[in-house]
N, CA, C and O of each residue as an XYZ file, in Angstrom:
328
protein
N      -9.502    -16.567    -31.511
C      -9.408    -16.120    -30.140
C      -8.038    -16.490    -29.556
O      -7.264    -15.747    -28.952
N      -7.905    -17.705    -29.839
C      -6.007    -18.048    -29.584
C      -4.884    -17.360    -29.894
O      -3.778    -17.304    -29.356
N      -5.480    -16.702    -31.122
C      -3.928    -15.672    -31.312
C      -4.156    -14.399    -30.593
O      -3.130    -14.005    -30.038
N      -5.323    -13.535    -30.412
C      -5.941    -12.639    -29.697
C      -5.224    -13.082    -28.781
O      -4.070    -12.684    -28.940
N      -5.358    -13.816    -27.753
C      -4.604    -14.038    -26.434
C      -3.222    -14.367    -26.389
O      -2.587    -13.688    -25.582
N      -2.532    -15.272    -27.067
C      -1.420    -14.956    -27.360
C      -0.898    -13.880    -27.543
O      -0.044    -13.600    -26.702
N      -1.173    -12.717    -28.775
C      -0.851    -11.112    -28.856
C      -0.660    -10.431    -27.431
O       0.282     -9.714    -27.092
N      -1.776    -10.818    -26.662
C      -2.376    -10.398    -25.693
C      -1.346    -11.000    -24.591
O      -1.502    -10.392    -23.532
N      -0.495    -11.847    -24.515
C       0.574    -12.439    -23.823
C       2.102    -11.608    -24.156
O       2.837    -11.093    -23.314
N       2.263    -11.650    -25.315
C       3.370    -10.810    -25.925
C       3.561     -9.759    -25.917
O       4.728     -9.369    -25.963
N       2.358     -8.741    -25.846
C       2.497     -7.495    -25.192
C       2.629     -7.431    -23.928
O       3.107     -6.392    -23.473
N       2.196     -8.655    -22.890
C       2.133     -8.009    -21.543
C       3.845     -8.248    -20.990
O       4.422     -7.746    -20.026
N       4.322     -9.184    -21.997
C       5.916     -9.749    -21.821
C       6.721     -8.271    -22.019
O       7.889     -8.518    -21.721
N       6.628     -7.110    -22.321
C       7.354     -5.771    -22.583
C       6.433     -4.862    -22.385
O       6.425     -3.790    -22.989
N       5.394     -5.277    -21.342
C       4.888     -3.886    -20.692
C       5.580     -3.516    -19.356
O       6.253     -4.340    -18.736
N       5.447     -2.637    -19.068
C       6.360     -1.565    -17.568
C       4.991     -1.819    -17.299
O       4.026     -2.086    -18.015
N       5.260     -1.575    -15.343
C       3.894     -1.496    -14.431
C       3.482      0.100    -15.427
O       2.271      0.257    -15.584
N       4.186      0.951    -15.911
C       3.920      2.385    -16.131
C       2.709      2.219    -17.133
O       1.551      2.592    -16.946
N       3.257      1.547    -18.291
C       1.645      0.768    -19.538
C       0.395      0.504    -18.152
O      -0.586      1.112    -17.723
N       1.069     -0.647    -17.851
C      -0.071     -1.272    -16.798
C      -1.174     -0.332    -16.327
O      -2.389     -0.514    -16.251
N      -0.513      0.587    -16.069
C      -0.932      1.639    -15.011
C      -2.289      2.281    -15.982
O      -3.518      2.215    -15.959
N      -1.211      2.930    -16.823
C      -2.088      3.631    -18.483
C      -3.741      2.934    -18.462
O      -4.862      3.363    -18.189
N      -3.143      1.585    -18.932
C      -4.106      0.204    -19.233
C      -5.777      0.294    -18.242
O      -6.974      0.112    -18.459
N      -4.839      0.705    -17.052
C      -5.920      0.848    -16.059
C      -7.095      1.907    -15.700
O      -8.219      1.833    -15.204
N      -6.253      2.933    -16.207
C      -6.623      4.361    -16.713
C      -8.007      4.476    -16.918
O      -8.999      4.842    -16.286
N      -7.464      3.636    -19.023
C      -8.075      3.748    -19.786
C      -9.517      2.812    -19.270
O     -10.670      3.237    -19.339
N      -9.202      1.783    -18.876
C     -10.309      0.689    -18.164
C     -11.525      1.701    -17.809
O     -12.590      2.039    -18.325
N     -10.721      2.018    -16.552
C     -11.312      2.778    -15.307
C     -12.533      3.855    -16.284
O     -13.753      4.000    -16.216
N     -11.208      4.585    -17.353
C     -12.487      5.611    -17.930
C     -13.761      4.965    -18.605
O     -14.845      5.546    -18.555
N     -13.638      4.024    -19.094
C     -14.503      3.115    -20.237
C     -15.687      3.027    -19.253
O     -16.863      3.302    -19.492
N     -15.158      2.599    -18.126
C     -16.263      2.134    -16.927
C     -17.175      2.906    -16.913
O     -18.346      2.809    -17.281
N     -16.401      3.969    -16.315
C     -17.331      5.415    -16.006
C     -18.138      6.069    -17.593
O     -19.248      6.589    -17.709
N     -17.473      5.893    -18.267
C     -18.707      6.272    -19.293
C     -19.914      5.429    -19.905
O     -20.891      5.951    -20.442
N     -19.725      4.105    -19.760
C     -20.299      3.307    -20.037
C     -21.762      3.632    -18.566
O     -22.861      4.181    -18.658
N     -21.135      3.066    -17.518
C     -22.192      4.168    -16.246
C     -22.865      5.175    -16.321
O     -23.969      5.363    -15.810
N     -22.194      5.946    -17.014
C     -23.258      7.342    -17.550
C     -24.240      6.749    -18.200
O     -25.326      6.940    -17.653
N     -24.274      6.239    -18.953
C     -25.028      5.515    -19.999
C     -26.699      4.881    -19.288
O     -27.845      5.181    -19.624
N     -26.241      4.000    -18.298
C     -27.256      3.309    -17.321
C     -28.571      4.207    -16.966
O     -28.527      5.403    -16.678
N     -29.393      3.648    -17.018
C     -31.146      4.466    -16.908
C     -31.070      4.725    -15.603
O     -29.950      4.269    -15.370
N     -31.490      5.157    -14.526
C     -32.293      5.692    -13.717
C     -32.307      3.849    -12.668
O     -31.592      3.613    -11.695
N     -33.474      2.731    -13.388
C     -33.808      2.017    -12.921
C     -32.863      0.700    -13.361
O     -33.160     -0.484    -13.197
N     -31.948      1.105    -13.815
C     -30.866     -0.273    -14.103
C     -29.392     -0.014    -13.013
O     -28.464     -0.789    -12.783
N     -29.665      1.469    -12.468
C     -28.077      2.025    -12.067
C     -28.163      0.882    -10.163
O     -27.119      0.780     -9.521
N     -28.908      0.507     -9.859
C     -28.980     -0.201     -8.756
C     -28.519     -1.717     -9.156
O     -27.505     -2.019     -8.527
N     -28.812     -2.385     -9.714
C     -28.418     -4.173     -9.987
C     -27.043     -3.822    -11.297
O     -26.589     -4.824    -11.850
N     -26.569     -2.691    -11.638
C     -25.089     -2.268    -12.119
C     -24.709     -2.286    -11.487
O     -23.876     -3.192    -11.474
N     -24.754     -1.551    -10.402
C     -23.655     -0.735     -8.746
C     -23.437     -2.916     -8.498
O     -22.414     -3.472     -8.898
N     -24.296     -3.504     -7.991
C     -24.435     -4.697     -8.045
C     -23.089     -5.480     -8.338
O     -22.147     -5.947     -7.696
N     -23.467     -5.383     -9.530
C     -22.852     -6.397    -10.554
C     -21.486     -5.698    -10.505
O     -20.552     -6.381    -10.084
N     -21.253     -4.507    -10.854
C     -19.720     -4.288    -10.492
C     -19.094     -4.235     -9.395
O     -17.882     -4.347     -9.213
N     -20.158     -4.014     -8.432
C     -19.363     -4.236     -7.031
C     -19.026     -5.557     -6.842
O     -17.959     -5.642     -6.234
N     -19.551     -6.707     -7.144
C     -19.107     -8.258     -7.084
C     -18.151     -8.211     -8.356
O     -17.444     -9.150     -7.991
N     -17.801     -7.972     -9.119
C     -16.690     -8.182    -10.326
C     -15.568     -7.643     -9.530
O     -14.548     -8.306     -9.717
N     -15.372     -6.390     -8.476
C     -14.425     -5.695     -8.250
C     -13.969     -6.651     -7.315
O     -12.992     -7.367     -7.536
N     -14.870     -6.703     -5.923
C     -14.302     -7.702     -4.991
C     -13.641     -8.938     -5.337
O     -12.652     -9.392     -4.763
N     -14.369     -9.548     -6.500
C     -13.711    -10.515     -6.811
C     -12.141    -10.668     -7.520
O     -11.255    -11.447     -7.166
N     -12.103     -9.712     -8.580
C     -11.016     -9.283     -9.281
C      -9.937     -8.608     -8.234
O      -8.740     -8.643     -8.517
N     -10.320     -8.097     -7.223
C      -9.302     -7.295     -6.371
C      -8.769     -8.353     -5.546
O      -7.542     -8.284     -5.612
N      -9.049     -9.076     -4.977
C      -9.264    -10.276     -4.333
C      -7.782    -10.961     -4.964
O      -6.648    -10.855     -4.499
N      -8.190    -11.601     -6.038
C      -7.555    -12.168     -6.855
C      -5.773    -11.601     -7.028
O      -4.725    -12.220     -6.846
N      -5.995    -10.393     -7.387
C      -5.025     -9.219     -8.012
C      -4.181     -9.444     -6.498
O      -3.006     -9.804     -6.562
N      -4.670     -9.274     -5.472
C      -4.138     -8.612     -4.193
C      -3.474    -10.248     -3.785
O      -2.255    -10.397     -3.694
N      -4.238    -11.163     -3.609
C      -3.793    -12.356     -3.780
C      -2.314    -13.027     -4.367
O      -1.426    -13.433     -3.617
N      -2.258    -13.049     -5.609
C      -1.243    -12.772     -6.385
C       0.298    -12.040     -5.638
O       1.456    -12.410     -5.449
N      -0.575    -10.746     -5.370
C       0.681     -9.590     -5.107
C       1.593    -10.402     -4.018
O       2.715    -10.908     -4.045
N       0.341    -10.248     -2.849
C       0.858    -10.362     -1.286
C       2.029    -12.280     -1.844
O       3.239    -12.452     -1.695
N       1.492    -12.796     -2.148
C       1.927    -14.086     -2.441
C       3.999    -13.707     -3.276
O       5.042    -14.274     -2.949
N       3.809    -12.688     -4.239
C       5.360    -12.327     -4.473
C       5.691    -11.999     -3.569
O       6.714    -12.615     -3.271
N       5.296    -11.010     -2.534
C       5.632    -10.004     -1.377
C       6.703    -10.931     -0.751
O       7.912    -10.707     -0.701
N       5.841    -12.335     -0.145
C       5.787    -13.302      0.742
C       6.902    -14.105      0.093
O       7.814    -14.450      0.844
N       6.958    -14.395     -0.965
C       8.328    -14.689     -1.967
C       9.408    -14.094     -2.183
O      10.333    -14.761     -2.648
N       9.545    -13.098     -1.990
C      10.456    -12.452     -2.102
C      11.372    -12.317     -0.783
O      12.549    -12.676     -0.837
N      10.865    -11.837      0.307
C      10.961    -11.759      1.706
C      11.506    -13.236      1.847
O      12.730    -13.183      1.967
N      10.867    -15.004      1.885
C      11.593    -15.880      1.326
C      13.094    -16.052      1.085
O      14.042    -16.605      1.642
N      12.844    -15.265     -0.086
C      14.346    -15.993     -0.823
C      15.271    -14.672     -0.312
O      16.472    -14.910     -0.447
N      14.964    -13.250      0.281
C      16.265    -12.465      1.267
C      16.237    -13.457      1.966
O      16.957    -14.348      1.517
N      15.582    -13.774      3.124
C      15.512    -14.572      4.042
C      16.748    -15.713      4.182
O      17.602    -15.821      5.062
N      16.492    -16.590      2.873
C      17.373    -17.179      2.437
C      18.862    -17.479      2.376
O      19.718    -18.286      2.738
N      18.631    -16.173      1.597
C      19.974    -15.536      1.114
C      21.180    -15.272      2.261
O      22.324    -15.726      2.281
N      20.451    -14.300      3.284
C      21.220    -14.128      4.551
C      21.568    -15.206      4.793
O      22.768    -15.288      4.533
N      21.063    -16.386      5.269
C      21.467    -17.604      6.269
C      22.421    -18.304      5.103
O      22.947    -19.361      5.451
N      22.684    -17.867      3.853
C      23.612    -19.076      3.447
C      25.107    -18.497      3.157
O      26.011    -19.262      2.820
């Protein structure tokens, strides 16, 4: 599993947001077919369960972002006054 994630480090070191993007794509489709899949009486505690994975994961993701945003803005900030 250690080298799996490592690999998994080394590719993300020479991916473009453009891969990223792809990456997300492909996610996104997996989701939705995997959903097709769901019975009738399981598609309610799914909707569930991915709606708490998303909030949480988006959360996180958006977290992250706003935090460079806020870094960046920072060090112009910076920059001007010296």
């Amino acid at each position: 599993m250690k080298k799996l994630m490592g690999w998994a480090e080394d590719y993300l070191k020479i991916c473009t947001w453009k891969d990223m993007a792809l990456l997300k794509f492909c996610l996104g489709s997996l989701g939705v077919l995997i959903g097709l899949q769901v019975t009738k009486q399981r598609k309610k505690p799914a909707a569930w369960i991915a709606g708490i994975i998303f909030v949480v994961t988006y959360a996180a993701v958006m977290g992250k972002f706003i935090g460079t945003i806020l870094r960046s803005q920072d060090a112009q900030r910076e920059e001007e006054f010296s």
